[in-house]
N, CA, C and O atoms as a Tinker XYZ file with bonds, in Angstrom:
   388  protein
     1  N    237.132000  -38.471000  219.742000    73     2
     2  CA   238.371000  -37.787000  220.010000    64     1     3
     3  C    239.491000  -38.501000  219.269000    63     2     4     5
     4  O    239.375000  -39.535000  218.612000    81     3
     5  N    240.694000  -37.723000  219.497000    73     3     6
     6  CA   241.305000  -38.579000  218.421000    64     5     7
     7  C    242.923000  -38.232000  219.692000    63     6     8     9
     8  O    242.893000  -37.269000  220.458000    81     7
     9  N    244.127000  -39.196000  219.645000    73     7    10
    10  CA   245.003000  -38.937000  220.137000    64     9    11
    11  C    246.395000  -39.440000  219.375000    63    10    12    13
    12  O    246.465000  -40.668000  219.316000    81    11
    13  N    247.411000  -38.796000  218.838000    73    11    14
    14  CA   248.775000  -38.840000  218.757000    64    13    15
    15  C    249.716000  -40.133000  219.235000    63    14    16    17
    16  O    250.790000  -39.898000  219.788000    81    15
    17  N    249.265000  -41.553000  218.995000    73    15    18
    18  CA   249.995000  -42.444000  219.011000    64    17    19
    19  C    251.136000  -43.073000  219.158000    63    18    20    21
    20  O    251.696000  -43.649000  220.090000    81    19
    21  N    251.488000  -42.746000  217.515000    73    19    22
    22  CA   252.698000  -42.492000  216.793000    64    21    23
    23  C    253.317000  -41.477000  216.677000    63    22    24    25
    24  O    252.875000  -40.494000  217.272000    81    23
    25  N    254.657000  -41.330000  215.813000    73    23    26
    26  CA   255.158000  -40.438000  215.346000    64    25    27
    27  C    254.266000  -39.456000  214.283000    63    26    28    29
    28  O    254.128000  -38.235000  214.367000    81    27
    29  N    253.900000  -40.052000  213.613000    73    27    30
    30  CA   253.138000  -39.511000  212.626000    64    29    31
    31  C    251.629000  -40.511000  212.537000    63    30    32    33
    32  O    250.919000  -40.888000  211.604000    81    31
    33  N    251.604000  -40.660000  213.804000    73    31    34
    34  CA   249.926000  -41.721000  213.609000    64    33    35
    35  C    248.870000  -41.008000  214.562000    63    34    36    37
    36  O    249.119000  -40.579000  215.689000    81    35
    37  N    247.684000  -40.962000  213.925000    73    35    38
    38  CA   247.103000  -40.344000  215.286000    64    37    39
    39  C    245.400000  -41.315000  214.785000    63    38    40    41
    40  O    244.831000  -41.580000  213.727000    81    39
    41  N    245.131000  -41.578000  216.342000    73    39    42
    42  CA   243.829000  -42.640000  216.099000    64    41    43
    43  C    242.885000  -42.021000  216.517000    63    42    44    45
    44  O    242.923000  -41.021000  217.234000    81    43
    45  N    242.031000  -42.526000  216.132000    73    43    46
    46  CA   240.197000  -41.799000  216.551000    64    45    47
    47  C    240.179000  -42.892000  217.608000    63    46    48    49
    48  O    240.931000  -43.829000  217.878000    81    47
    49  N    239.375000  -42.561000  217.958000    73    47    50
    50  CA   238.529000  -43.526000  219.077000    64    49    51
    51  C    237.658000  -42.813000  220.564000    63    50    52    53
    52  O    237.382000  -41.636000  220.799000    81    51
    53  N    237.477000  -43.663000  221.120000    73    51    54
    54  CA   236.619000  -43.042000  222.549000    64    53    55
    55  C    236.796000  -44.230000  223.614000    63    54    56    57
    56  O    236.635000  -45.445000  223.494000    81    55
    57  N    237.213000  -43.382000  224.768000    73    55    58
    58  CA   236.668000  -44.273000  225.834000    64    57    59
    59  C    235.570000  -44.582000  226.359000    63    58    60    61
    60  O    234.550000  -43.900000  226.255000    81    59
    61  N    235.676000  -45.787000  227.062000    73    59    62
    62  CA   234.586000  -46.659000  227.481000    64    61    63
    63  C    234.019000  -45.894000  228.500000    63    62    64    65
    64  O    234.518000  -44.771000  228.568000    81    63
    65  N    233.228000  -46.104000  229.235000    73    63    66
    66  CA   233.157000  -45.488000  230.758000    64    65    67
    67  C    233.292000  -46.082000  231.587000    63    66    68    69
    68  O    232.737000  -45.893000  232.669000    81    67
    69  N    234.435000  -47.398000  231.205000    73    67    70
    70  CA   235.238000  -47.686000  232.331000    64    69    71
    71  C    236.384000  -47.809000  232.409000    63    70    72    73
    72  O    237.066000  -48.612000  233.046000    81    71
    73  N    236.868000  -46.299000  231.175000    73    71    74
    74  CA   238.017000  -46.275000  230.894000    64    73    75
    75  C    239.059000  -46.260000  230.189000    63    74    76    77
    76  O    240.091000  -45.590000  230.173000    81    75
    77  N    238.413000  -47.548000  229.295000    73    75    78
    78  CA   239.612000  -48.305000  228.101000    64    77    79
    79  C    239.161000  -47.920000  226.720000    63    78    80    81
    80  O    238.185000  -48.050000  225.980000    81    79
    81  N    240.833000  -47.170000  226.751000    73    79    82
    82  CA   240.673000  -46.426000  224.926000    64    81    83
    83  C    240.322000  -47.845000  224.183000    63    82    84    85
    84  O    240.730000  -48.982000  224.422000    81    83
    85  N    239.158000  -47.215000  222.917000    73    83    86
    86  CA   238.932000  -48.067000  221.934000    64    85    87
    87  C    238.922000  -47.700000  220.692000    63    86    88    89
    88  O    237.909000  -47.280000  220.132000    81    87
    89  N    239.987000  -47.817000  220.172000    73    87    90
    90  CA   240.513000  -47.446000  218.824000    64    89    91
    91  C    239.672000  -47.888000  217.538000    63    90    92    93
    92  O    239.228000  -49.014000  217.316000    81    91
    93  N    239.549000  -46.699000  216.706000    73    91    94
    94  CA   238.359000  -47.070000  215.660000    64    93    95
    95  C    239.180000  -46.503000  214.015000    63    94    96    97
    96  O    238.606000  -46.844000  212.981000    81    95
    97  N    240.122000  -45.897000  213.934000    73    95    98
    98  CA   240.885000  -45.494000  212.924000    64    97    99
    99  C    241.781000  -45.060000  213.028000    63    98   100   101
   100  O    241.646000  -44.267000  213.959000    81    99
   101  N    243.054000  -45.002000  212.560000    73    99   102
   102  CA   244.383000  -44.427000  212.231000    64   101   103
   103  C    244.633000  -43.705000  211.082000    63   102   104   105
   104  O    244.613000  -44.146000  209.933000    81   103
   105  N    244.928000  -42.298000  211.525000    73   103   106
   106  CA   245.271000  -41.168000  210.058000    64   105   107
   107  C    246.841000  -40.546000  210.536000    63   106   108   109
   108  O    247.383000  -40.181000  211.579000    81   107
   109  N    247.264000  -40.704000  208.760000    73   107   110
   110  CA   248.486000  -40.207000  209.150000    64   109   111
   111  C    248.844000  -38.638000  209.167000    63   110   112   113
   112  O    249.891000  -38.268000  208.637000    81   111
   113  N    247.816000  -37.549000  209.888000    73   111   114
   114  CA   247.601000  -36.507000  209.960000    64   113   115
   115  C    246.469000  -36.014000  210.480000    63   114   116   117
   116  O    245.299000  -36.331000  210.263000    81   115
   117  N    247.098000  -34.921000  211.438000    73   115   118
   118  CA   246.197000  -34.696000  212.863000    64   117   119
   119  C    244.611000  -34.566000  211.939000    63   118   120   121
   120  O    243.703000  -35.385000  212.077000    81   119
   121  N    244.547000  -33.267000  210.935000    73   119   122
   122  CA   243.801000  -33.013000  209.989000    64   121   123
   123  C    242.790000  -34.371000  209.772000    63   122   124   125
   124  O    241.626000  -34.563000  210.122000    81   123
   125  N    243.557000  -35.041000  209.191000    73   123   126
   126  CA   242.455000  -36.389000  208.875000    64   125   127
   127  C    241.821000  -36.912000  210.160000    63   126   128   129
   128  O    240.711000  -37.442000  210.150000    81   127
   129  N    242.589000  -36.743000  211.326000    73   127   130
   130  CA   241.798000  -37.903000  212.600000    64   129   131
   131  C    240.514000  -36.176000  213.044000    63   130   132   133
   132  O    239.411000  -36.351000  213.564000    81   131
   133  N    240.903000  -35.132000  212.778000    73   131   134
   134  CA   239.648000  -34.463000  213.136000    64   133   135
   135  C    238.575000  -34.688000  212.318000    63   134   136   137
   136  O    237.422000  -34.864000  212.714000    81   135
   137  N    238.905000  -34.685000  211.300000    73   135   138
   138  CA   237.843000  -34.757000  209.822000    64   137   139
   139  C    236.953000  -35.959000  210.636000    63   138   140   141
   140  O    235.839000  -35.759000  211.119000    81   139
   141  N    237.592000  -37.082000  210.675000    73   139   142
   142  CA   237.030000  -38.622000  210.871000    64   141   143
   143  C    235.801000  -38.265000  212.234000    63   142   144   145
   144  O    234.639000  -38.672000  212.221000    81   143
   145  N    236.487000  -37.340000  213.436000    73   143   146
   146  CA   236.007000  -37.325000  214.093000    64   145   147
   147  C    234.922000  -36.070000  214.526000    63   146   148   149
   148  O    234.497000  -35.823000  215.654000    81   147
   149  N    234.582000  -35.272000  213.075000    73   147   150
   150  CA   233.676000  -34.530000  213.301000    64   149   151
   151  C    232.484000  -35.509000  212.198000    63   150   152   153
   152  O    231.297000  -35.261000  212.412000    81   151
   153  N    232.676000  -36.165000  211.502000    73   151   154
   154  CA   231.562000  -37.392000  210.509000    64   153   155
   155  C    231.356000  -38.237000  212.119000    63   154   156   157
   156  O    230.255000  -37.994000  212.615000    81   155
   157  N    232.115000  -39.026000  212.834000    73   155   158
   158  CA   231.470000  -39.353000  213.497000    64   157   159
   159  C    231.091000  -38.395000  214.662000    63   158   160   161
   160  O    231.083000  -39.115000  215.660000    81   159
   161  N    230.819000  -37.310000  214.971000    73   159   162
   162  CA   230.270000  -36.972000  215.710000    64   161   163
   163  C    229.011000  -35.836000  214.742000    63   162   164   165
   164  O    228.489000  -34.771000  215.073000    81   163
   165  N    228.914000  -36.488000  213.760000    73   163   166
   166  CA   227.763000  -36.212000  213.138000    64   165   167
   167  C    227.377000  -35.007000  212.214000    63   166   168   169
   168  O    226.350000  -34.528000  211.734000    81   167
   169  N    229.176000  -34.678000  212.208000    73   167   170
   170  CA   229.337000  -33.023000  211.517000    64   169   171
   171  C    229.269000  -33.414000  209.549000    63   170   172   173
   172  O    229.207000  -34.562000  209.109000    81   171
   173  N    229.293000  -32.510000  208.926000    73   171   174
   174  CA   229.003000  -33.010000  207.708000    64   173   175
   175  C    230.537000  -33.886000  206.994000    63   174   176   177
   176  O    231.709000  -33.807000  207.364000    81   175
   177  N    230.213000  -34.305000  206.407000    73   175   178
   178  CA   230.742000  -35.184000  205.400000    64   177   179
   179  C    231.878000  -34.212000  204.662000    63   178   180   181
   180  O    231.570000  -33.901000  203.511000    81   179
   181  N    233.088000  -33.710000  205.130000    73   179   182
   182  CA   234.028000  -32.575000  204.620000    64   181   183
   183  C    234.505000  -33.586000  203.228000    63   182   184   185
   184  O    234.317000  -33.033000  202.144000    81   183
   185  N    235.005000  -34.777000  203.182000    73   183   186
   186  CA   235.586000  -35.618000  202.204000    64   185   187
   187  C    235.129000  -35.201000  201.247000    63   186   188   189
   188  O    233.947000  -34.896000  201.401000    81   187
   189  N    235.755000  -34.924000  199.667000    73   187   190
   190  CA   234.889000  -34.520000  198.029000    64   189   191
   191  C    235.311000  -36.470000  197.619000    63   190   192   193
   192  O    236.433000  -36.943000  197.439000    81   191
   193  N    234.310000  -37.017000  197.594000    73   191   194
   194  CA   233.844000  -38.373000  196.633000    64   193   195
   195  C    235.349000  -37.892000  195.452000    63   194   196   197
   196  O    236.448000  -38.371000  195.732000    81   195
   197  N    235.240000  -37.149000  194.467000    73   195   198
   198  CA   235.975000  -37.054000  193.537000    64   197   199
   199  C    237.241000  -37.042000  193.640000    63   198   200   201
   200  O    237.986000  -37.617000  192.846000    81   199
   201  N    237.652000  -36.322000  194.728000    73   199   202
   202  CA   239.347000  -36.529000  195.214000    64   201   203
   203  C    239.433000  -37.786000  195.682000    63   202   204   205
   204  O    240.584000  -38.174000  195.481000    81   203
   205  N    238.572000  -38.888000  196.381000    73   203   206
   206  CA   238.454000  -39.994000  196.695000    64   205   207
   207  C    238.973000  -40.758000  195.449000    63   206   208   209
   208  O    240.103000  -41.214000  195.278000    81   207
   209  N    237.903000  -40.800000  194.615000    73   207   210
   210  CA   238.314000  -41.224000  193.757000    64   209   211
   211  C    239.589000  -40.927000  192.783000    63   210   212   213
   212  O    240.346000  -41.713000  192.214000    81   211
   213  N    239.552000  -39.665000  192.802000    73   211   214
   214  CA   241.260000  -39.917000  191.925000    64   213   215
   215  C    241.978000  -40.270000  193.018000    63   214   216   217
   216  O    242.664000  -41.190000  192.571000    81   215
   217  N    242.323000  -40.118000  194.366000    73   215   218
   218  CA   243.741000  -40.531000  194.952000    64   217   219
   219  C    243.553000  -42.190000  194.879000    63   218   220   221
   220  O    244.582000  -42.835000  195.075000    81   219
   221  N    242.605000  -42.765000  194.675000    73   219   222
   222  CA   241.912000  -44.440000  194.475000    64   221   223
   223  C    242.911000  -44.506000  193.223000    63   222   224   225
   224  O    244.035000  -44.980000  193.388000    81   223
   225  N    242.533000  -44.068000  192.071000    73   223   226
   226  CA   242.974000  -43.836000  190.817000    64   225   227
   227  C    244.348000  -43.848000  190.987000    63   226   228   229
   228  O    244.910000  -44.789000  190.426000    81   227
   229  N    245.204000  -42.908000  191.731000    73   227   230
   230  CA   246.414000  -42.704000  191.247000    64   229   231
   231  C    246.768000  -44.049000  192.176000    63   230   232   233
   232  O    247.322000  -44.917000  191.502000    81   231
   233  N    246.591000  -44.366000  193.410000    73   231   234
   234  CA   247.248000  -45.750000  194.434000    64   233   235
   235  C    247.408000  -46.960000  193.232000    63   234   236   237
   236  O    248.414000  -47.592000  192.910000    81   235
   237  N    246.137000  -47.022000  192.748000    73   235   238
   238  CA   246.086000  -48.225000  191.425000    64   237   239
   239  C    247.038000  -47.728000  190.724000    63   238   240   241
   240  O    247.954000  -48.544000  190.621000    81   239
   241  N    247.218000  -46.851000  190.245000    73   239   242
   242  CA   248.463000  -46.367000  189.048000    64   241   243
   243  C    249.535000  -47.047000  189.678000    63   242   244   245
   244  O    250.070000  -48.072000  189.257000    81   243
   245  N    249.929000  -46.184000  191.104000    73   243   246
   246  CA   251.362000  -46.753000  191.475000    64   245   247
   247  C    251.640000  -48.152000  191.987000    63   246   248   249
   248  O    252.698000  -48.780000  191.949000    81   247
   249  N    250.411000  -48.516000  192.493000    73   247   250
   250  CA   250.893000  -50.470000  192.640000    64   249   251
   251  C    250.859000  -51.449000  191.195000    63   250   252   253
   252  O    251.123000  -52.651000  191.230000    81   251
   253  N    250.440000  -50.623000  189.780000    73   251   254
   254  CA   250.539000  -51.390000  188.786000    64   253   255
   255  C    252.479000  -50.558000  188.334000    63   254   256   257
   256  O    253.417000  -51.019000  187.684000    81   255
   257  N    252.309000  -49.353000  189.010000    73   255   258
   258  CA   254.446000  -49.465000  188.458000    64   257   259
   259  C    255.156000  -50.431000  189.092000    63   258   260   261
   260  O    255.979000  -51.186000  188.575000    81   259
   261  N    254.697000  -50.371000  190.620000    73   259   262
   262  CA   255.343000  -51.192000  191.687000    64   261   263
   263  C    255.465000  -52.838000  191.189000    63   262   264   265
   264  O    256.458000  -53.547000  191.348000    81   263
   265  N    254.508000  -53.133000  190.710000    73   263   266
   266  CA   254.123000  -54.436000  190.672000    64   265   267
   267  C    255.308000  -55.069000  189.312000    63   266   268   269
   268  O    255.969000  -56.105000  189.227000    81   267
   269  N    255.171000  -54.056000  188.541000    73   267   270
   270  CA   256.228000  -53.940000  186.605000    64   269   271
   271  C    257.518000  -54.042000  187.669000    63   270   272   273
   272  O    258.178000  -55.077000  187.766000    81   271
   273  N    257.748000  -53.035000  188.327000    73   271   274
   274  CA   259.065000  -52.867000  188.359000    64   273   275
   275  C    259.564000  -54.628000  189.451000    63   274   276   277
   276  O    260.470000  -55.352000  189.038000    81   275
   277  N    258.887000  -54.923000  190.570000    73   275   278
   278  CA   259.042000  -56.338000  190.988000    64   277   279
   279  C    259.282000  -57.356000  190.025000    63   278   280   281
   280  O    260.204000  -58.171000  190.067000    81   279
   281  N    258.281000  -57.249000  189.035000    73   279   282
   282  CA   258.564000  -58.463000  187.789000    64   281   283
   283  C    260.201000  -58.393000  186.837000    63   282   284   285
   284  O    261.052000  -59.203000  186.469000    81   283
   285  N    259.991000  -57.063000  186.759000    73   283   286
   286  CA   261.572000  -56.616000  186.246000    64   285   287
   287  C    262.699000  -57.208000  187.228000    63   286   288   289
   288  O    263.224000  -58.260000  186.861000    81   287
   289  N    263.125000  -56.631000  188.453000    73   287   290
   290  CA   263.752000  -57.125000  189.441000    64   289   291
   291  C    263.597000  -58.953000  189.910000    63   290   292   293
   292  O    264.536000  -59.545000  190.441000    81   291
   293  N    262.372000  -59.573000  189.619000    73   291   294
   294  CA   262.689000  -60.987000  189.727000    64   293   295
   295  C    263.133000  -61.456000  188.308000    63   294   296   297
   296  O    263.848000  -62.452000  188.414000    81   295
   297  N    262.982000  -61.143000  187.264000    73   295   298
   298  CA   263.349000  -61.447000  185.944000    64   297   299
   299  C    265.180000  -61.293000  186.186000    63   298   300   301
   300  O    265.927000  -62.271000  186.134000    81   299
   301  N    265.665000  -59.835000  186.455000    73   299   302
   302  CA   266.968000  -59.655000  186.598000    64   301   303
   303  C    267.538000  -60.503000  187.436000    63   302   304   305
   304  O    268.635000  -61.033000  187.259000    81   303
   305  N    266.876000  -60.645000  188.291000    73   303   306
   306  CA   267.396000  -61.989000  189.838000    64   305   307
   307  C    267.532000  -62.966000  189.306000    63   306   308   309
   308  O    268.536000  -63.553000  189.709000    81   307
   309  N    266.756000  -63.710000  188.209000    73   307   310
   310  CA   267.187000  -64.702000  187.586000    64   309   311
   311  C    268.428000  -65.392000  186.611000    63   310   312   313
   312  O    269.133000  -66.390000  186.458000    81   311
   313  N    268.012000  -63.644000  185.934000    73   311   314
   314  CA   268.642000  -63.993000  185.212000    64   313   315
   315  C    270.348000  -64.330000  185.554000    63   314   316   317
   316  O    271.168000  -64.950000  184.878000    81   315
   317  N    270.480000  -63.670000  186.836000    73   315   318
   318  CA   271.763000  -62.857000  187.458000    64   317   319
   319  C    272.079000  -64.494000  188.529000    63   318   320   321
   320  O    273.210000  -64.655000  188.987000    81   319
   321  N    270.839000  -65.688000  188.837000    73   319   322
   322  CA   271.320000  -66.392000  189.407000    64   321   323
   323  C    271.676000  -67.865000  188.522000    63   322   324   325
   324  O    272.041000  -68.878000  189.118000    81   323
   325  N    271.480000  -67.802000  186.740000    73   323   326
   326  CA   271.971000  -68.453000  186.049000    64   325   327
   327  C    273.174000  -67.730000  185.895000    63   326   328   329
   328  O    273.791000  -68.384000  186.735000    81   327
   329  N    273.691000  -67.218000  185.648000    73   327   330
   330  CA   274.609000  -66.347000  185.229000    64   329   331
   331  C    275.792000  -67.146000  186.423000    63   330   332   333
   332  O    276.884000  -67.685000  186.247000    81   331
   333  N    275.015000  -66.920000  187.560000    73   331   334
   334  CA   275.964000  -67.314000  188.955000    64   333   335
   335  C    276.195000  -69.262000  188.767000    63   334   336   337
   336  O    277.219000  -69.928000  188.916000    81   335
   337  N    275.133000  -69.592000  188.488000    73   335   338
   338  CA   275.298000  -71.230000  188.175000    64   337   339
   339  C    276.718000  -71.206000  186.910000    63   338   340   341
   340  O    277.678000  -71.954000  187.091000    81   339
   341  N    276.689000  -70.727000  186.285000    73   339   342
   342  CA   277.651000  -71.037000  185.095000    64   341   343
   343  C    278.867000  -71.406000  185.502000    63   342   344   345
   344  O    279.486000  -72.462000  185.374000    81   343
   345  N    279.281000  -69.751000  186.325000    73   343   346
   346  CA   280.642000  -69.789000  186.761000    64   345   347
   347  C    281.247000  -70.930000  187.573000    63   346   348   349
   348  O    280.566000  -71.502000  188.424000    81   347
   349  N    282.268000  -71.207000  187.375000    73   347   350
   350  CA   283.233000  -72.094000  187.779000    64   349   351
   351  C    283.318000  -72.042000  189.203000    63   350   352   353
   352  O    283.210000  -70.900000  189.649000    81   351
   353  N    283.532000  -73.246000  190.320000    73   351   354
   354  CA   283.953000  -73.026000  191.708000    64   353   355
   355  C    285.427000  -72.270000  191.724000    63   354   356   357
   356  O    286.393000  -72.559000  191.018000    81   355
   357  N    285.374000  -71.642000  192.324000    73   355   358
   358  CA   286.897000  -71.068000  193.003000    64   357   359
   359  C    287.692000  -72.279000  193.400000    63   358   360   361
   360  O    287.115000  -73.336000  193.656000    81   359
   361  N    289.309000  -72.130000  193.473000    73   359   362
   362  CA   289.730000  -72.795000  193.374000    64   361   363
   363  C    289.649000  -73.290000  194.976000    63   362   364   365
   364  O    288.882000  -72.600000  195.649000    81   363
   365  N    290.263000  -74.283000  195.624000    73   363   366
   366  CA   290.605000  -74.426000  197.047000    64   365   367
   367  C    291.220000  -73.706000  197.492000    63   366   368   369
   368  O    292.115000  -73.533000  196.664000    81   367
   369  N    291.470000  -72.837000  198.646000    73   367   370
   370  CA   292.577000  -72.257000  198.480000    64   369   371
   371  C    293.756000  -73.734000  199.899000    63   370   372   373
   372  O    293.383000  -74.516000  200.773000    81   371
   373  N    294.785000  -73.451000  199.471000    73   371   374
   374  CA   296.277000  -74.137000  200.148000    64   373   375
   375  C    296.745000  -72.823000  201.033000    63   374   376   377
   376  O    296.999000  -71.640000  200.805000    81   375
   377  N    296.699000  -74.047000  202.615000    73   375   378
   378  CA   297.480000  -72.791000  203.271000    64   377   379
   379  C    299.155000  -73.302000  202.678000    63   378   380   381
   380  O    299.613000  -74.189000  201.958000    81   379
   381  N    299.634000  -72.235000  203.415000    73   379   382
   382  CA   301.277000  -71.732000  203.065000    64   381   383
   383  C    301.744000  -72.626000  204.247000    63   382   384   385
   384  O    300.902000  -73.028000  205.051000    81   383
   385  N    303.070000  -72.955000  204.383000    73   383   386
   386  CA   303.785000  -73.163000  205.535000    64   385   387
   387  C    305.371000  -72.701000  205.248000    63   386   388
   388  O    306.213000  -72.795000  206.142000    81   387
């Protein structure tokens, strides 16, 4: 069985028979926690291997942009905290009387 958690989380699992939910997966769509829970209850295998594999494919795509664009952003951080070493202290400031 699967139950609505989260906002958008819903877990597979089954109780014990003495009770206590035991959580076995989290999908972020009702769709996916039935899928999960007709394979384990022995229904066929709905998943296509090939869409597996490309959405595999594209996750790798986007954690190698993710990863460029971090290196970019610590490169700029650097460069942006020599930049900050250069400058001069501010002056003191003097109160007024």
């Amino acid at each position: 069985m699967y139950l609505r958690t989260e906002w958008q989380l819903w877990t597979v699992g089954h109780y014990t028979p003495n009770g206590e939910w035991m959580p076995e997966s989290d999908h972020d769509s009702n769709t996916a926690a039935a899928e999960r829970v007709s394979v384990l209850n022995g229904g066929g295998n709905t998943v296509d291997v090939a869409e597996l594999i490309r959405e595999r494919d594209d996750l790798k795509d986007q954690c190698k942009e993710l990863l460029d664009q971090v290196q970019c952003l610590q490169w700029d951080l650097g460069a942006l905290q020599t930049q900050h070493d250069q400058c001069p202290e501010p002056p003191a400031k003097t109160r007024r009387r």
